[in-house]
N, C-alpha and C positions, 0 to 999 in steps of 0.2 A: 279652801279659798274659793273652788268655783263654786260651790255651792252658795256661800254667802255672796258672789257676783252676780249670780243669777235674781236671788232674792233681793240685791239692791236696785239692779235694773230694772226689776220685776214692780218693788217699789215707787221707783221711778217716775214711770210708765204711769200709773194707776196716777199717784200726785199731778204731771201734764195733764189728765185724760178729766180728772178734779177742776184741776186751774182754765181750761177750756169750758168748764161747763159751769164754771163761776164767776168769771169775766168775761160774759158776750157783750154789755153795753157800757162801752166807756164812753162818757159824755163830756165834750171841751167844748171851750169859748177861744176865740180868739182876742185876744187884751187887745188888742190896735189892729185897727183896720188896714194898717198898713204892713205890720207885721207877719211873718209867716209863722211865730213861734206861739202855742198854746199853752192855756192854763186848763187844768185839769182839775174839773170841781169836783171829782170822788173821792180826795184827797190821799188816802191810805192805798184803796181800792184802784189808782192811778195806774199802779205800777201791776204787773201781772206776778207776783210774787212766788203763787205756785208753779208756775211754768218755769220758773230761774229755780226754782230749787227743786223740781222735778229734774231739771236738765242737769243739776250738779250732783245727783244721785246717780244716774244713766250715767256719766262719765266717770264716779267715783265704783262704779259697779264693774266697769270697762275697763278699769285702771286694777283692781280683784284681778277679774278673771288673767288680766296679758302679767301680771305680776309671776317671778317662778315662787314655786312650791319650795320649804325646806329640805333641803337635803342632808342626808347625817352623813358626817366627816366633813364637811364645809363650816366655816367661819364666818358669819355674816355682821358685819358694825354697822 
């Protein structure tokens, strides 16, 4: 299990490191001038998608390694 934690984090990592160097220019309008809330014309591209699933690799990797190891004579449900 740590080894497969490591390789998830590891994964992780490199996807964020992806998602920063694929989303530097997000471009918005503001719909009303009065408004503080943006519309975001990249549509898809809006959202940073790699960096949320970068980040839920890193914490599914973090979740591996602090998990225990099986132990023989123990009963796990």
């Amino acid at each position: 299990m740590n080894r497969s934690g490591f390789y998830i984090i590891i994964a992780g990592i490199a996807v964020v490191v992806i998602g920063i160097l694929l989303f530097q220019n997000l471009h918005h309008i503001n719909a009303v001038d009065t408004n503080s809330e943006t519309i975001y014309i990249n549509g898809l591209r809006s959202f940073t998608w790699p960096n949320f699933i970068g980040l839920v690799l890193i914490m599914t990797g973090l979740v591996t390694l602090i998990a225990p190891k099986h132990e023989a004579g123990h009963r796990y449900y």
